[in-house]
LOMI-288792 format. One line per field, with one value per residue (C-alpha): residue in three letters; residue number from 1; x, y, z. Coordinates in Angstrom, 2 decimals. Layout:
<recs>
lumlo c(ALA/...) $
koltor c(NUM/...) $
px c(X/...) $
py c(Y/...) $
pz c(Z/...) $
</recs>
This chain:
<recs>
lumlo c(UNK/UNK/UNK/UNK/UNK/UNK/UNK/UNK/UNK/UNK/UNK/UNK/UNK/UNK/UNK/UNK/UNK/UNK/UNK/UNK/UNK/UNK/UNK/UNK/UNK/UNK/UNK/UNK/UNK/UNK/UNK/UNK/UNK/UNK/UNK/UNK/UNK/UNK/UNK/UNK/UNK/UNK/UNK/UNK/UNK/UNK/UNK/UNK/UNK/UNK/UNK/UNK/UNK/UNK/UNK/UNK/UNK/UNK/UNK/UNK/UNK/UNK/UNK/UNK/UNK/UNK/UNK/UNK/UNK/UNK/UNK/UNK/UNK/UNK/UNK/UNK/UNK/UNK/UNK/UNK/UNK/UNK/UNK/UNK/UNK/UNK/UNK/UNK/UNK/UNK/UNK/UNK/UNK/UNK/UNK/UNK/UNK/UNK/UNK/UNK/UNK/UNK/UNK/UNK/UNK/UNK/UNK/UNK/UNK/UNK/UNK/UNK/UNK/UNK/UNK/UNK/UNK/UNK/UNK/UNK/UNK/UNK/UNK/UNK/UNK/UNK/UNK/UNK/UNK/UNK/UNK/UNK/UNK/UNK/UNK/UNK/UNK/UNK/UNK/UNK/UNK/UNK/UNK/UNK/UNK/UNK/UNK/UNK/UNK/UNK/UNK/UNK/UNK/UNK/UNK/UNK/UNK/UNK/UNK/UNK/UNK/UNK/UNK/UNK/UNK/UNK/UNK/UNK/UNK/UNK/UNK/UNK/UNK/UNK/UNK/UNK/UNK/UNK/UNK/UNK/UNK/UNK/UNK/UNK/UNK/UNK/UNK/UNK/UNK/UNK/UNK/UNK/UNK/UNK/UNK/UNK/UNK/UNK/UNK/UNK/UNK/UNK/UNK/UNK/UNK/UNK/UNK/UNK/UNK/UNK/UNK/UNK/UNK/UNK/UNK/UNK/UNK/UNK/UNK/UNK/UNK/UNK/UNK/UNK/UNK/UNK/UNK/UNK/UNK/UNK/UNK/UNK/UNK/UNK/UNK/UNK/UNK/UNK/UNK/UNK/UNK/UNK/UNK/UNK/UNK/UNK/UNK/UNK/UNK/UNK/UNK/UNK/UNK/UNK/UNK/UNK/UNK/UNK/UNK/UNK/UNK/UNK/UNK/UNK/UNK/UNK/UNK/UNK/UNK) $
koltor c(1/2/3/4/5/6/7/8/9/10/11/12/13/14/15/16/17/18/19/20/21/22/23/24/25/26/27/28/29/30/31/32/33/34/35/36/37/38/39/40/41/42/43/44/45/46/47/48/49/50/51/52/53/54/55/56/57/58/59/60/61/62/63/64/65/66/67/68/69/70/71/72/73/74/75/76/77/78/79/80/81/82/83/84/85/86/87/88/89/90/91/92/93/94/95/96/97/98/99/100/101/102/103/104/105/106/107/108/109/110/111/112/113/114/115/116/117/118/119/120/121/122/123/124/125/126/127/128/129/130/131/132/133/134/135/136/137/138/139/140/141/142/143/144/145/146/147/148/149/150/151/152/153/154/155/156/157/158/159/160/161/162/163/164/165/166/167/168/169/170/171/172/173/174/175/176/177/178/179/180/181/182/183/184/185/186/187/188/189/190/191/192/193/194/195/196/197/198/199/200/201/202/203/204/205/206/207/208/209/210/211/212/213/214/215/216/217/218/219/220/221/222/223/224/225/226/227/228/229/230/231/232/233/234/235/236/237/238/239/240/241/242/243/244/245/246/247/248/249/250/251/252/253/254/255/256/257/258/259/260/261/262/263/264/265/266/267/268/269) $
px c(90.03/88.19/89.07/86.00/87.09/90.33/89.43/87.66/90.55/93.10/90.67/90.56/94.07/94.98/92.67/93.26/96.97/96.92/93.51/94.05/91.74/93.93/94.28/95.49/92.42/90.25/92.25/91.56/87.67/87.18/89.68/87.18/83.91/85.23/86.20/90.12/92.69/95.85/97.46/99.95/101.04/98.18/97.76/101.95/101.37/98.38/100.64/103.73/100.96/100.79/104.42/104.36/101.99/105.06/107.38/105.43/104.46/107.43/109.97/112.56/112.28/113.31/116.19/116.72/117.29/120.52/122.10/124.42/124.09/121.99/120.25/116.40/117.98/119.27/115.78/113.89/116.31/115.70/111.75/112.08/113.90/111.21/108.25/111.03/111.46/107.70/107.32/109.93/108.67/105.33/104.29/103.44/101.28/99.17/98.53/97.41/97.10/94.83/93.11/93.75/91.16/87.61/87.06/88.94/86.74/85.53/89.51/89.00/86.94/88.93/91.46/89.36/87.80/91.34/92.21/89.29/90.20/93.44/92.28/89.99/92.23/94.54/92.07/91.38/95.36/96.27/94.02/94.97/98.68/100.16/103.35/106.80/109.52/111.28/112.03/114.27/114.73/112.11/109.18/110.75/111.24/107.65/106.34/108.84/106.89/103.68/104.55/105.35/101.75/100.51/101.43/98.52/95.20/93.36/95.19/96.11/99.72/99.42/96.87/98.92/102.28/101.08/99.00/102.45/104.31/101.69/101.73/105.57/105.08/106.33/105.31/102.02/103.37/106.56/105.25/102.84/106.00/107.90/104.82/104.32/108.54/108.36/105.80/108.91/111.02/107.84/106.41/109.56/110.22/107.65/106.93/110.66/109.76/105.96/107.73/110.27/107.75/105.56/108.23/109.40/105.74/104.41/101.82/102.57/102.82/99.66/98.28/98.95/98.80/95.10/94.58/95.97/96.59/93.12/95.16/98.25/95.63/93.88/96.97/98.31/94.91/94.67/98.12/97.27/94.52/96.04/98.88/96.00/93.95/96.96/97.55/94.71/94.49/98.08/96.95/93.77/95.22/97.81/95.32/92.88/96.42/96.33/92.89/93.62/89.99/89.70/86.42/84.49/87.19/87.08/83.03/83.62/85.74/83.54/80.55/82.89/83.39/80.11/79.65/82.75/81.18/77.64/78.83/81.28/78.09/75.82/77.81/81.28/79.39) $
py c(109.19/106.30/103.41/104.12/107.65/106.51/104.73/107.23/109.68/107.56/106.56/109.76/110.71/107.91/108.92/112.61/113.03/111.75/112.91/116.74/117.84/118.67/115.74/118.27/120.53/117.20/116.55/119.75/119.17/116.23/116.51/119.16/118.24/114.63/117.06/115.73/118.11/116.29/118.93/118.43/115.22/112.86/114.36/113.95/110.17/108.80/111.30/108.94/106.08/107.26/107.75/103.78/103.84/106.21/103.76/100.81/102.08/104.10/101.44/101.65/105.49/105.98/103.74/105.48/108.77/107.31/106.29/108.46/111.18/112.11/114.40/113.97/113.75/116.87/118.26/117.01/118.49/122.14/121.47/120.22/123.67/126.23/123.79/123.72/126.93/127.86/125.22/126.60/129.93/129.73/126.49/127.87/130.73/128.41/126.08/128.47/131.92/130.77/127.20/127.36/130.47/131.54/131.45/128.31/127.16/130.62/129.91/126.42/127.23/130.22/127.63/124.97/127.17/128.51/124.72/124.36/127.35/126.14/122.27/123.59/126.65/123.40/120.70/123.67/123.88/120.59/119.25/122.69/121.78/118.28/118.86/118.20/119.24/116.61/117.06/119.98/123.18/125.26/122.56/121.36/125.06/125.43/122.23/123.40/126.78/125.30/122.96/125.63/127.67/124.17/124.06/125.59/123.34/123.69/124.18/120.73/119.98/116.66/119.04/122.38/120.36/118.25/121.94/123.90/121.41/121.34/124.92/125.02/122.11/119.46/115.86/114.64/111.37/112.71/115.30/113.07/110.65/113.44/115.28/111.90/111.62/115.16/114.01/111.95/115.02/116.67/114.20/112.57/116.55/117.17/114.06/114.82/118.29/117.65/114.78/117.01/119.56/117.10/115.77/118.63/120.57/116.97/117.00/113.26/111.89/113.64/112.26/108.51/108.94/110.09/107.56/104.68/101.73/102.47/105.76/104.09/101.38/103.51/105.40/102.56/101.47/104.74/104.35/101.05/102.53/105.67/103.27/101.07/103.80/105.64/102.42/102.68/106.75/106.59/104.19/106.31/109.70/108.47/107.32/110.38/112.55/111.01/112.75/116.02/114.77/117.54/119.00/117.02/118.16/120.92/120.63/118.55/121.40/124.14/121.47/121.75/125.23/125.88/123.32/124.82/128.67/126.71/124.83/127.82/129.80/126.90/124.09/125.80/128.99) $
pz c(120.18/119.65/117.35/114.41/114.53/113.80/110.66/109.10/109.83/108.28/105.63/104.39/105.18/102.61/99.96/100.36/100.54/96.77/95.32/94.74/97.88/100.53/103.42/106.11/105.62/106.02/109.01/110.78/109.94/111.08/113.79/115.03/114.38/116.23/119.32/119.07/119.87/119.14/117.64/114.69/115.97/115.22/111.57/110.74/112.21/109.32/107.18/107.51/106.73/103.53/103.10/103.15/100.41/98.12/98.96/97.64/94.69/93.99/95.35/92.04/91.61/94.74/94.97/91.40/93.08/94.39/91.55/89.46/87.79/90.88/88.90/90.54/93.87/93.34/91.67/94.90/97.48/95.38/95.16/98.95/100.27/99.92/101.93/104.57/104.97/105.01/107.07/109.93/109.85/109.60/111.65/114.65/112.96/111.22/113.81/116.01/115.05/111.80/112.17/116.19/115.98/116.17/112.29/111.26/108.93/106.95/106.25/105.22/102.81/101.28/100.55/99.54/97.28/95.93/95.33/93.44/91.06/90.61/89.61/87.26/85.39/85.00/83.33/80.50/80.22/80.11/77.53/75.16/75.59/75.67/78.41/76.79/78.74/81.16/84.79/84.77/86.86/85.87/86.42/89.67/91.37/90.27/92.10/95.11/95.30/95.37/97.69/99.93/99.44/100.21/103.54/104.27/105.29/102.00/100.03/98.03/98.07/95.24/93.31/93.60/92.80/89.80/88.33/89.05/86.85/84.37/83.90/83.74/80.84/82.29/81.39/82.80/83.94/85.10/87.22/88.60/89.99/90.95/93.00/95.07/95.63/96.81/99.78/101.40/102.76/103.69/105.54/107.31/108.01/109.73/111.79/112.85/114.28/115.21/117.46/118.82/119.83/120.90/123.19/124.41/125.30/126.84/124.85/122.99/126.64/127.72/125.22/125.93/129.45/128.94/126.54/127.32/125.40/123.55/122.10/121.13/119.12/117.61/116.45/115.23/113.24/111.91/110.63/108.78/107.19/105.70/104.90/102.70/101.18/100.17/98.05/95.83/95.94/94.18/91.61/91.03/90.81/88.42/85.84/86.57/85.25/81.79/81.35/83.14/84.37/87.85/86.99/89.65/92.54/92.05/92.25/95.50/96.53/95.83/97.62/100.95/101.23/101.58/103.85/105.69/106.04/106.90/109.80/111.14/111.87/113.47/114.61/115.60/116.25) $
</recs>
């Protein structure tokens, strides 16, 4: 991997991962049409670039989560559980039974497509019904769920979190904090077990050893500039919530699944 591909990976990593597109199904696309097979491992590091970008932004609701009552530490750790579990028993299936395969991208673009759908059945919701309920169990189960469906490339986890909380009522600007806080467990999760595997099956050593120190650079560049993007992609998403304003994803979306099905019969034919 060289360092310019490593930009524009964690360039969109950082703008993705916020923006209600899906960054992992990005990931896998470019990760492919680039020719990088890094597995899990290089996606979970520009992942925990991002993470850096939460905790900036969301510095004093995080350190709120550990203050008494403990009531939205509590609601994370429920909305955190069913991702985890998904995420255990399903991992190795997805990597490699579904976008390790022949057809990875006619799958891309199912879920890009269902992403799409799901931005756009929210925008007509939203601006019919003004959300009023706080953070409470029912909208935080709801995000939790489709957290979970989001572990799928594709799929948008911000986008399917923030429309699952709409649809339960939930506050816009609420749900919008909440979604972001809920990327922490996932993330630091799964760079935890993607590291462990990686470890263990040689592949993160095979991978520097190969690479050298031009890898470990351009890991570490890519990592700055998901960190960076995610910065601004936070700051944008949060304003685009106010105006339930997802029309033109979900036309992006619908522009990329074509694109997916096109290139799976010419270029990854």
């Amino acid at each position: 991997m060289s360092v310019w591909q490593a930009i524009i990976l964690g360039l969109v990593q950082g703008l993705t991962e916020f923006l209600p597109v899906s960054s992992s199904g990005h990931l896998v696309l470019l990760q492919r049409l680039f020719g990088i097979d890094g597995g899990l491992f290089l996606p979970i590091i520009l992942h925990l670039g991002t993470l850096v970008a939460v905790c900036v932004v969301f510095f004093k609701d995080i350190l709120g989560l550990f203050k008494k009552p403990f009531k939205n530490f509590g609601f994370l750790v429920l909305a955190s559980v069913p991702a985890a579990v998904v995420g255990l028993l399903l991992d190795d299936l997805i990597e490699d039974a579904i976008f390790g395969g022949k057809y990875f991208a006619l799958f891309l673009a199912a879920f890009f497509l269902v992403t799409a759908g799901v931005l756009f059945a929210t925008e007509k919701f939203a601006k019919k019904r003004e959300g009023v309920l706080p953070l409470n169990l029912k909208v935080t189960l709801s995000m939790g769920f489709a957290q979970a469906v989001a572990i799928l490339p594709g799929i948008s986890r911000s986008g399917s979190t923030i429309c699952a909380g709409t649809f339960a009522g939930g506050k816009r600007e609420e749900i919008a904090k909440f979604s972001f806080l809920m990327s922490l467990p996932v993330i630091l999760g799964s760079f935890v077990i993607e590291l462990f595997k990686g470890l263990k099956d040689g592949e993160i050593q095979s991978a520097f050893s190969s690479g050298g120190a031009s890898f470990g650079i351009s890991v570490a560049v890519g990592f700055i500039v998901a960190a960076v993007s995610g910065l601004f992609a936070i700051k944008l998403m949060l304003k685009l919530i106010q105006k339930a304003n997802y029309k033109w994803f979900s036309l992006y979306l619908g522009v990329l699944s074509v694109t997916c099905i096109i290139l799976q019969f010419t270029y990854f034919a």
